[in-house]
C-alpha positions as CSV (number, residue, x, y, z in Angstrom):
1,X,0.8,1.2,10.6
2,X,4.0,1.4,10.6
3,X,6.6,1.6,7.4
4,X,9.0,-0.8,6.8
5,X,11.6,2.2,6.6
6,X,11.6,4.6,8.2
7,X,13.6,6.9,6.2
8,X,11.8,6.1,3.1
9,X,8.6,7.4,2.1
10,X,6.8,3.8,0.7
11,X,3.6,2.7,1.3
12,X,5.3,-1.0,2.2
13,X,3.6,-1.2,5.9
14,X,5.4,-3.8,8.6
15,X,2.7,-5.0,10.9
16,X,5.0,-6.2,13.0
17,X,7.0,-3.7,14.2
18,X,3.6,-2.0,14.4
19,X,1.7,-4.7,17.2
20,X,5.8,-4.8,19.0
21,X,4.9,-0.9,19.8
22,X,1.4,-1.4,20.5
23,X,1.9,-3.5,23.2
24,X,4.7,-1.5,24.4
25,X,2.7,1.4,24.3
26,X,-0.2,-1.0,26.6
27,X,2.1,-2.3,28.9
28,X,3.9,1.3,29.9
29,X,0.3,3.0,30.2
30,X,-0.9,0.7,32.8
31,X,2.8,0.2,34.7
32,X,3.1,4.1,35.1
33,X,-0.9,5.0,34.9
34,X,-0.6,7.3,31.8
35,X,-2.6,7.1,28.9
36,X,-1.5,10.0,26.6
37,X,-0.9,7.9,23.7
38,X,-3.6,5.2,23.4
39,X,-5.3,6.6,21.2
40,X,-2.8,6.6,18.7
41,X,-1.8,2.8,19.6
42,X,-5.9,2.1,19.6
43,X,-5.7,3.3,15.8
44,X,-2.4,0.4,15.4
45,X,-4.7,-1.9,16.7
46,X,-7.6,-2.0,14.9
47,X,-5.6,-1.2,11.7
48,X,-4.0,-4.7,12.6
49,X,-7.3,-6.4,13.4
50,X,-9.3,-4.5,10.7
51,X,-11.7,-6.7,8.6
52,X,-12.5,-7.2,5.6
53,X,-15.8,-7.4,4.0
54,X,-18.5,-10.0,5.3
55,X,-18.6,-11.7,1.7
56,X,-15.3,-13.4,3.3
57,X,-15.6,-17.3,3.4
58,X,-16.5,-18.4,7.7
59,X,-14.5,-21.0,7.0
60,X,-11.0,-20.1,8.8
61,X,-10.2,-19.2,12.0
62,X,-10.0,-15.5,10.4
63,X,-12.0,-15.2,8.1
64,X,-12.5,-11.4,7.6
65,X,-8.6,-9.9,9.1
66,X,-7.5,-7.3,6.7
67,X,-3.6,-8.3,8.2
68,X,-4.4,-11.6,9.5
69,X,-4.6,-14.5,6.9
70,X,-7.5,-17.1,7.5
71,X,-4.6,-19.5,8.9
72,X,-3.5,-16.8,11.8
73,X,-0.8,-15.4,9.8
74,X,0.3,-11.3,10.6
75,X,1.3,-9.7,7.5
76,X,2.4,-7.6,6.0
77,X,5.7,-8.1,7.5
78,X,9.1,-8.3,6.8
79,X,11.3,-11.0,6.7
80,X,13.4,-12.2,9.4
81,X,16.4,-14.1,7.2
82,X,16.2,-11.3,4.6
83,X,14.8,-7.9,5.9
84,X,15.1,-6.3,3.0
85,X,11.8,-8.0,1.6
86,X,8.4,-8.8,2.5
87,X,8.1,-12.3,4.2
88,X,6.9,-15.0,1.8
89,X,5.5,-17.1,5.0
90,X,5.3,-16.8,8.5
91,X,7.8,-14.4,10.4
92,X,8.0,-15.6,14.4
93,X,8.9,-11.9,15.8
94,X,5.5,-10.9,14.2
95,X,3.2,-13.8,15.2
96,X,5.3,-13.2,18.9
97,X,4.6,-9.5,18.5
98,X,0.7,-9.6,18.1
99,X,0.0,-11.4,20.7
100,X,1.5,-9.8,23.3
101,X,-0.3,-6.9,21.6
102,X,-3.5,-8.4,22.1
103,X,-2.2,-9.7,25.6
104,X,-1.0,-5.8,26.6
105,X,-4.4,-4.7,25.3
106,X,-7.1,-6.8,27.6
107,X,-5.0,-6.4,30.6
């Protein structure tokens, strides 16, 4: 995933930015037919959709999403009235982001 800062060595991750160039990344291999760098966005992907363990309540609509919370929510990202912190709730960019991530990726 991506860092929230790019000149700074954290471990704060944006998972937004990351699914924005994912689906960038989908959308120019299939409009010019080259493929060079899926992998690496294939690996942004699933790091986005990875899941948790099955002990996870079924419950939710996502139950087991390491970076989706059980209500649909992407974190972490950051957020959009103050981007110099984490986003304490939902950031629209970032839900936008992932599914045209997802959207990029089936096509």
């Amino acid at each position: 995933m991506i860092q929230n800062y790019a000149d700074q060595s954290s471990t704060s991750h944006d998972a937004a930015s990351t699914a924005l160039l994912a689906s960038t990344v989908y959308r120019a291999a299939k409009l010019l037919n080259q493929r060079t760098y899926i992998p690496y966005t294939e690996r942004s992907r699933q790091a986005i959709s990875a899941t948790m363990s099955a002990s996870s309540s079924n419950s939710s609509l996502f139950p087991s999403c390491a970076h989706i919370t059980k209500d649909g929510v992407l974190a972490p990202v950051v957020d959009p009235h103050m981007y110099v912190s984490k986003a304490t709730g939902t950031s629209p960019e970032g839900q936008a982001f992932v599914v045209q991530m997802h959207v990029a990726w089936k096509e």
